[in-house]
SETIGU-290553 format. One record per residue (C-alpha): residue number from 1; x, z, y. Coordinates in Angstrom, 2 decimals. Each point is the difference from the previous one (the first is absolute). Example, Ala and Ser with C-alpha at 12.3 -4.5 7.8 and 13.67 -1.06 7.14 Angstrom:
R   pos      east        up     north
R     1     12.30      7.80     -4.50
R     2      1.37     -0.66      3.44
***
This chain:
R   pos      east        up     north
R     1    -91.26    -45.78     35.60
R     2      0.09      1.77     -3.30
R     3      1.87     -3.32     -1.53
R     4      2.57      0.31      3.12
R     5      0.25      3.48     -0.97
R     6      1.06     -0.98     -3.09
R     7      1.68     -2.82      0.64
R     8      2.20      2.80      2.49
R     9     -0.15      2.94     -2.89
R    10      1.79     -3.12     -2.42
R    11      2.43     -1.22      2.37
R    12      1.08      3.65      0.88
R    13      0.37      0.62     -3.93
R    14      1.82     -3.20     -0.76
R    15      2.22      0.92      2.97
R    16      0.75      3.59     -1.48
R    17      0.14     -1.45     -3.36
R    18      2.85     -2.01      1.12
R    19      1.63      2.70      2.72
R    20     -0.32      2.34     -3.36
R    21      1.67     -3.19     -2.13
R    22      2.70     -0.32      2.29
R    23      1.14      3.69      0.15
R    24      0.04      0.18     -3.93
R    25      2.17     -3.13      0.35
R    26      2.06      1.53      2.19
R    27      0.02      3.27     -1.99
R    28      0.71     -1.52     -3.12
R    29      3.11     -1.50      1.75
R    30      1.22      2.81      1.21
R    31     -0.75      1.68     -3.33
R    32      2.30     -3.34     -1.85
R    33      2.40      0.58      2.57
R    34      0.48      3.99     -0.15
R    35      0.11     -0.60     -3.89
R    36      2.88     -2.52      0.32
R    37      1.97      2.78      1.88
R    38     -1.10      2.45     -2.16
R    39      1.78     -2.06     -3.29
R    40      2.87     -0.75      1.93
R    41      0.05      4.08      0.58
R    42     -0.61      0.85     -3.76
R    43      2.62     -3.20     -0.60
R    44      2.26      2.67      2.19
R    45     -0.54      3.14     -1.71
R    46      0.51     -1.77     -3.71
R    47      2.97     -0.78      1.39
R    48      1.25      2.86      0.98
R    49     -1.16      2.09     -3.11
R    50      1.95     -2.38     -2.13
R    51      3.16      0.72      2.49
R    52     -0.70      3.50     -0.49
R    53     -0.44      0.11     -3.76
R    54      3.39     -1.86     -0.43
R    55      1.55      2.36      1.94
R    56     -1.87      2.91     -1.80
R    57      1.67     -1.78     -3.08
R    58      3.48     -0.38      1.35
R    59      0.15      3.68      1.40
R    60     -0.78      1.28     -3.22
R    61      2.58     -2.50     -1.96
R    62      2.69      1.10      2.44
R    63     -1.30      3.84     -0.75
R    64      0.61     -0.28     -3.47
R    65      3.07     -1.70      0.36
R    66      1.39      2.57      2.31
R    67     -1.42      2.53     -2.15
R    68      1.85     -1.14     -2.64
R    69      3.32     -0.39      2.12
R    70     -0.50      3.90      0.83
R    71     -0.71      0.85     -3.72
R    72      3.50     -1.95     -0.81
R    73      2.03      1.35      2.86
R    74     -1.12      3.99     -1.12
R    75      1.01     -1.13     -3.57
R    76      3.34     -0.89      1.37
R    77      0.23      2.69      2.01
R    78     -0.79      2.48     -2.83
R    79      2.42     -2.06     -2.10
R    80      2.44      0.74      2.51
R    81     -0.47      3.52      0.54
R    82      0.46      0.24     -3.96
R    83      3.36     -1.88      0.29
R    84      1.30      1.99      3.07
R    85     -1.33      3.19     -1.98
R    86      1.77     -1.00     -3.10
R    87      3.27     -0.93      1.82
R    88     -0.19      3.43      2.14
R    89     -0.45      2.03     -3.40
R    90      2.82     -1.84     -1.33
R    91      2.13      0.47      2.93
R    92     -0.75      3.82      0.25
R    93      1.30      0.18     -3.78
R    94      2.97     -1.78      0.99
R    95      0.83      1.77      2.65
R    96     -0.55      3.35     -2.05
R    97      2.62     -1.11     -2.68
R    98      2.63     -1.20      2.77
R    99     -0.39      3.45      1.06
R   100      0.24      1.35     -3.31
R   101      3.15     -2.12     -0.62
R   102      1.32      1.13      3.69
R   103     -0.47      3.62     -0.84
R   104      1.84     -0.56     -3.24
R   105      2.66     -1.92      1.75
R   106      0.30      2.79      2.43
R   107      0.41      2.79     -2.77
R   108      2.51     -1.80     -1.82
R   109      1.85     -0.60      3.02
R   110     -0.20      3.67      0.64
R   111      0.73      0.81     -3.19
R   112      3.49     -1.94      0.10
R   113      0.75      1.55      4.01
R   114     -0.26      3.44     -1.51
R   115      2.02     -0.41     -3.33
R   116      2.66     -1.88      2.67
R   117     -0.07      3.23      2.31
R   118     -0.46      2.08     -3.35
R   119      3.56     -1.92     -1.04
R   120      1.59      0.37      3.66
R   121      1.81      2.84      0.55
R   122     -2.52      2.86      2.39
R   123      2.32     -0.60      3.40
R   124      0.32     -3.86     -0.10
R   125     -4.36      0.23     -0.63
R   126     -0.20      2.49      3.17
R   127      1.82     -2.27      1.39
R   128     -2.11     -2.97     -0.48
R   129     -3.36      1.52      0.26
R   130      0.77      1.92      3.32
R   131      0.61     -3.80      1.13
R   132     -3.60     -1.20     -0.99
R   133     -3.25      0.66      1.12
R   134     -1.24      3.54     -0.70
R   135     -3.64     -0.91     -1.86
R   136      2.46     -2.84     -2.17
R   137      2.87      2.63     -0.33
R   138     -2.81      2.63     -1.43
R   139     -1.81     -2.56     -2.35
R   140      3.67     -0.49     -1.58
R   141      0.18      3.76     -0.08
R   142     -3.67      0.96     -1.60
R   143      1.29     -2.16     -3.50
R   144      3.17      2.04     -0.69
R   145      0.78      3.22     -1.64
R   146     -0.42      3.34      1.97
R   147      3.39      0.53     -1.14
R   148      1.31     -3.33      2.03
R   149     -2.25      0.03      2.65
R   150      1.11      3.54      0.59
R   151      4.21     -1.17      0.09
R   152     -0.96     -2.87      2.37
R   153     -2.03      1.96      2.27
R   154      3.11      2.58      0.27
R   155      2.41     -2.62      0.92
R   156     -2.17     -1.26      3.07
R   157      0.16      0.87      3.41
R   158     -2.12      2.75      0.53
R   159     -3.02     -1.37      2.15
R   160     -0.46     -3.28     -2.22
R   161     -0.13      2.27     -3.44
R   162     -2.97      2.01      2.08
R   163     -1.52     -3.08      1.17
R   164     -0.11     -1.63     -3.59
R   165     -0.79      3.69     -1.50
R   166     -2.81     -0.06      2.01
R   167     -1.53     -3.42     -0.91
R   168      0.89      0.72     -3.36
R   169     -2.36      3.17     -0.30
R   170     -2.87     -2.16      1.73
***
């Protein structure tokens, strides 16, 4: 009895022995295949952090190189702004002289209508300047001689030699 015993208490170990050597089998293939998947996962990743590090590369080639492009176009700009400054400054000084040369133009024309009415007898002037404008008529006035203004006033009608007194006083 003690041999069937033991005889049983062997055969019941072999069988677990083997039950047990058949699950680490199996284990140990589902261990080989979960690594499989996990290389082909890692494979993945590598992958994709190789993508991403080129990218990383590119982006910061194509932020230097726009960089630069903004560093060029706010040289040109400032360039630019110098030119357009320079050609301002140059057209404020020409356009002070033309006015200097207008002024003079306009004296010397002024100059040459008052030694004309200075020349013209005082009627034939009062004559002509009660024709023009009044503020014209008075400029021509204001460059001759008290003396003349005074004859030309007194041969003009009445209300023009107050109207041009007037503006002449202002």
């Amino acid at each position: 009895m003690i041999k069937i015993f033991l005889i049983t208490l062997i055969a019941i170990s072999t069988l677990n022995a083997l039950e047990t050597s058949d699950k680490l089998f199996e284990c140990t293939e589902i261990f080989k295949a979960r690594k499989s998947e996990l290389l082909i996962e890692l494979e993945r990743i590598d992958e994709q952090k190789q993508a991403l590090s080129a990218l990383k590369v590119a982006t910061e080639e194509l932020l230097v190189k726009r960089e630069a492009k903004v560093s060029q176009d706010e040289e040109n700009v400032t360039k630019n702004l110098q030119e357009i400054s320079a050609k301002e400054e140059s057209i404020k000084q020409m356009l002070q002289k033309n006015e200097e040369v207008l002024e003079e133009i306009k004296n010397v024309k002024m100059q040459k209508m008052s030694e004309t009415f200075a020349k013209m007898k005082a009627a034939s002037a009062a004559n002509v300047l009660s024709e023009m404008d009044a503020l014209e008529a008075a400029a021509i006035l204001s460059s001759l001689k008290p003396k003349t203004i005074g004859t030309i006033l007194s041969k003009m009608d009445a209300q023009k030699a107050s109207e041009l007194t007037l503006l002449l006083a202002k």
